[in-house]
N, C-alpha and C positions, 0 to 999 in steps of 0.2 A: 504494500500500500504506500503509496507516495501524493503530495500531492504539490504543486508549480501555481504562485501567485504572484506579479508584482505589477501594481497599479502604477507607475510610473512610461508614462510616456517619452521616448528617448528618440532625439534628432541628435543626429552623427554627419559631420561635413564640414569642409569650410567654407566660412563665411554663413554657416547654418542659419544664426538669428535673424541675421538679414532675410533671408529665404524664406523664412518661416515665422515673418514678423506679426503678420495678422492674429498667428495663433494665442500671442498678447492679450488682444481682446476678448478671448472665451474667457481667461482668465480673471480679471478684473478693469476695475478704471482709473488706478490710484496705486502707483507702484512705492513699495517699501525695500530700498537697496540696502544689502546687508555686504559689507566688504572686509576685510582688514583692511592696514593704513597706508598699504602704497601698492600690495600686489599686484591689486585688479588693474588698478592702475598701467603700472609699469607692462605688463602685457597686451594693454590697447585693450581688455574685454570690455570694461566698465565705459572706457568713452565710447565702443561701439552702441553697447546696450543704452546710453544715455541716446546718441544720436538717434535712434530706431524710437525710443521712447516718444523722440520731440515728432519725428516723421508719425505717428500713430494721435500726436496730440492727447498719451498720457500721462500729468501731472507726475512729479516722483520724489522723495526725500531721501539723501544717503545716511548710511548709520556706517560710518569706518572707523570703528574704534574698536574693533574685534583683533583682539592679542592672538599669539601661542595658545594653548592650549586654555580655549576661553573659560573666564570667571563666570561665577553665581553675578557676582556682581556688574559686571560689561551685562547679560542676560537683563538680567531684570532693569539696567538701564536701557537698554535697546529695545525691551517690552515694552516701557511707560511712554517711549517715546512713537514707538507702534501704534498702542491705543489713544493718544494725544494725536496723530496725525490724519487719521481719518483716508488713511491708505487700508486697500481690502486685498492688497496681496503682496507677497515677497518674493523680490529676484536675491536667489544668493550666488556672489560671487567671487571666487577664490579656491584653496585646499580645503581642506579637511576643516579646520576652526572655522573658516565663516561657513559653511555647509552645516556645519554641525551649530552653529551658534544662531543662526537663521532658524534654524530647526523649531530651536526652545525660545528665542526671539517672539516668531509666531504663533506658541501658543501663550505666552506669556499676553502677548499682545491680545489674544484675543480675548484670554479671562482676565482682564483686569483687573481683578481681584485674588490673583493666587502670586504666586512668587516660586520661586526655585524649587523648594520644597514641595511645593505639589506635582513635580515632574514625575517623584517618586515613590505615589501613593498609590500605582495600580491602575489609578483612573484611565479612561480612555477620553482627554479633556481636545474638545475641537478645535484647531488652526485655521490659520488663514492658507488659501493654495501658496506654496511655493515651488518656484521654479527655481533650478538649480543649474550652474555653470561653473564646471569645475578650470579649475587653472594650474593645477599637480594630477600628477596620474599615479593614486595610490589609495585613499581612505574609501572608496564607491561608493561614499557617502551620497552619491546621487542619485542614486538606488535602493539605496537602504532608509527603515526609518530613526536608525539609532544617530544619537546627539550624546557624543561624550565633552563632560565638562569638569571644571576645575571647584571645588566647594572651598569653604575659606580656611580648613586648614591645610589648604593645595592639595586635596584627595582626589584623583578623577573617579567620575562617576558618572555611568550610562544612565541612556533611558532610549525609552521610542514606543511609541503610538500610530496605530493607525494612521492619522492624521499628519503626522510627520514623514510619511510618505512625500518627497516631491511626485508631483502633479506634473510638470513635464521636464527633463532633464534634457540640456543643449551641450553639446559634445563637440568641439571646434578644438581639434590640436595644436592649430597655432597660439592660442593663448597658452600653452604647457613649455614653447620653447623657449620662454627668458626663464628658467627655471637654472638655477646655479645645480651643476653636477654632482654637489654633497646633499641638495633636494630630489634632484632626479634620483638618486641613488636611495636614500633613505624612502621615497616615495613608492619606487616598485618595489622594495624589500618589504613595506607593509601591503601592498597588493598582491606580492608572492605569501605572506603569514596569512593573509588570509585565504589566498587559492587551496594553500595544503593544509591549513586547520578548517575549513570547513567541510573538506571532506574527510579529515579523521573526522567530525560527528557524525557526519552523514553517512560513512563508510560504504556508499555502494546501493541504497536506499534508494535515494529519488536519481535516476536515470540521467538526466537534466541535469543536476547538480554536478552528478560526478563530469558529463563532458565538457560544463564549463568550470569546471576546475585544471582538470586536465591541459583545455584549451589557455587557461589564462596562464598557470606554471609553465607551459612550453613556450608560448609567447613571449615572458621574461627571460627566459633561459637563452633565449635564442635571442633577443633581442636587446639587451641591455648594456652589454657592451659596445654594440652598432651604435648604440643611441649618443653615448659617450663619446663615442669617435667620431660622429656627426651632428652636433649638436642642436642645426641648425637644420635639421631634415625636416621638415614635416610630416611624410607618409613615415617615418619611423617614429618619432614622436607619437602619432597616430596610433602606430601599433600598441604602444605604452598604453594612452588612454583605454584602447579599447581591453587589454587583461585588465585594467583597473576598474572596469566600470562591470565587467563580468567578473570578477571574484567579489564586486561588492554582490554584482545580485547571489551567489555563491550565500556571503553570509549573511542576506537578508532572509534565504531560506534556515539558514543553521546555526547562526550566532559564533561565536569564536571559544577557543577552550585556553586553560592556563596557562599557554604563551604571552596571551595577552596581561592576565591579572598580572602574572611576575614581571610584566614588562614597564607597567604605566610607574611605579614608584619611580625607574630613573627618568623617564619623561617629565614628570611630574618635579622631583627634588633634585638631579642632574641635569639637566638640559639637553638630557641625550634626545637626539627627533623619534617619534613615534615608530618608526619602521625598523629604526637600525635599534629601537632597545627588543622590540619582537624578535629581530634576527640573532640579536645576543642568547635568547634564551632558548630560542627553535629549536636547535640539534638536540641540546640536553631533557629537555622537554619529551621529543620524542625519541630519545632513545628508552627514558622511563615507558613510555608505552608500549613500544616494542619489544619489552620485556615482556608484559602481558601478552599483546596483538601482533606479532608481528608483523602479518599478513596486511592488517589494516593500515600500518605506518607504509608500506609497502605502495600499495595501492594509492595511497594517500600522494605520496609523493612523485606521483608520473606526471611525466617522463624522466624524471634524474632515478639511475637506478639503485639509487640507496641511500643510504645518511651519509656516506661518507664521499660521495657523489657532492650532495645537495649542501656539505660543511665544506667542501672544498671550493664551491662557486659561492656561497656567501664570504670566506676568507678573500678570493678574489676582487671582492666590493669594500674592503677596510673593515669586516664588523670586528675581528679581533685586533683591530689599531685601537678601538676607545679606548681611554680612558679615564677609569674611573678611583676615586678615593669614598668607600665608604665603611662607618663608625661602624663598631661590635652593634651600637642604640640603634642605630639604622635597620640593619642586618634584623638582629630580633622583630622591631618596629613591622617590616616590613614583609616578614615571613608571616608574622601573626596575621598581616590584612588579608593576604595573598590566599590563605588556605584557607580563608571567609569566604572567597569570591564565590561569585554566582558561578563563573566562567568552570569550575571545576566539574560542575556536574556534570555538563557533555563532556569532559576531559576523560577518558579511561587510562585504570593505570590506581599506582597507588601514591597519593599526593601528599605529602602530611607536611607540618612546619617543618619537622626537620630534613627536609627535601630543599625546602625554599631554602632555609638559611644556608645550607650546602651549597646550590645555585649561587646565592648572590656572594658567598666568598668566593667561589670558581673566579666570578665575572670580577673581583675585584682584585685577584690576585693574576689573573693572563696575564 
């Protein structure tokens, strides 16, 4: 039994929004721009979307004040600012933060009455439609409806509703190429964590799943060093986008397992980028399962024929250059959150704190 859903409508091309500017109008009459502070920018998307805006004659307010790995607090300012504007829908434009920040933006915006805190109550609380335009090729946040954010003692922490679904997703690879090569990199390494942790959950279940997992890991593997060497390609760039926008839909069916949890503490307290602290913990991750499953880690990971395949092309990409310094406090701190996470339960394998804190010495002593 399997079952294939994602409400998100997706345009792929360039120069797409121009192309498909009318489809604006279905959407609403009062655009709400969600950006961070210079990306959108610097890649030419947000002046095209401004321009198309003016050409369709609809009104629009920017909110770029979307960090790293967005706050409670940017949220629920970009909320108030939502429902004070009298805009009835959201273009998000940029990575992963404003995709994700846009996310909780608009529903924040639309109950005016709730705050961050009710992201995480279960509710299935209504949004405004937003349309999403990514500008990195790695979170598929534009397919998914999960919104990871920062709470104020820097904890991340998911959510996703229904409603957080983008409503139509614009895919134009030329906005991915002023991408600095240490984003391009950390970008597909979270598009590759997720290609192959969504099907260790899914292990082979939904049909679909597994061939865009397969499809989106071969696509990196194959492509990522081209990308590097050409930086300025677009049909290569292109290809990036497209495994990133299919392992998102990957874990919009399956969610992500304990690579994740173990990963966000150094995004979150090191500065390490979100892809490359996933790919810190991948291998070790899964070779714990592989212990149990093998078969599954197996599968999991095609087209690389094994872990020491898949540890040798991540070593290729700098993930064992980081470096990090962290405390014994930490260390503890951080194994206790880790084997609370949600993320463990699709995880197979046997998880326990003293796993984690084993991990994050490994990662502190490479």
């Amino acid at each position: 039994m399997w079952k294939y859903f994602l409400p998100t409508k997706i345009f792929a091309g360039i120069e797409i929004i121009s192309e498909n500017a009318e489809l604006l109008r279905e959407v609403g009459t009062n655009a709400f721009l969600v950006t961070g502070k210079s990306s959108a920018k610097k890649c030419g998307a947000l002046d095209e979307v401004l321009s198309v805006l003016r050409g369709l004659d609809i009104p629009n307010t920017v909110f770029d004040e979307v960090e790293e790995n967005p706050s409670f607090a940017t949220i629920e300012k970009g909320g108030k600012k939502l429902s004070a504007s009298g805009c009835d829908f959201v273009i998000a434009i940029g990575g992963g933060s404003p995709l994700d920040a846009a996310k909780a933006i608009s529903v924040i915006g639309m109950n005016s009455e709730c705050d961050c805190r009710d992201l995480y109550t279960g509710q299935n609380l209504p949004a405004f439609p937003i349309i999403a335009i990514p500008t990195t090729s790695g979170t598929g946040s534009e397919v998914t409806p999960y919104s990871i954010l920062t709470d104020g003692e820097g904890t991340k922490k998911g959510f996703g509703m229904p409603s957080t679904f983008p409503y139509i997703s614009f895919l134009d690879p030329r906005y991915t190429v002023t991408m600095p090569a240490d984003i391009t990199v950390a970008t597909a390494l979270d598009a590759l964590s997720h290609s192959v942790e969504g099907e260790v959950v899914n292990n082979g279940k939904n049909p679909l799943v597994k061939m865009l997992s397969r499809e989106a890991t071969g696509i990196i593997k194959e492509f990522l060093g081209k990308v590097l060497m050409n930086e300025d390609n677009v049909s290569l760039r292109g290809q990036m986008q497209y495994a990133s926008t299919i392992a998102g839909i990957v874990i919009a069916h399956t969610g992500t397992t304990a690579v994740h949890a173990a990963g966000y503490p150094l995004s979150s307290f090191k500065g390490v980028r979100h892809g490359m602290a996933n790919a810190l913990m991948l291998i070790k991750v899964f070779r714990r399962i592989a212990n149990a499953d093998p078969e599954r880690i197996a599968s999991a990971i095609e087209p690389f024929e094994d872990l020491d395949e898949l540890n040798a092309f991540l070593k290729k990409f700098g993930v064992e250059r980081v470096d990090l310094r962290i405390s014994d406090e930490e260390i503890e701190k951080w194994s206790e959150q880790t084997v609370k996470a949600s993320h463990l339960k699709k995880t197979p394998g046997n998880f326990d704190k003293q796993f984690f804190a084993q991990l994050y010495r490994e990662i502190k002593n490479h």
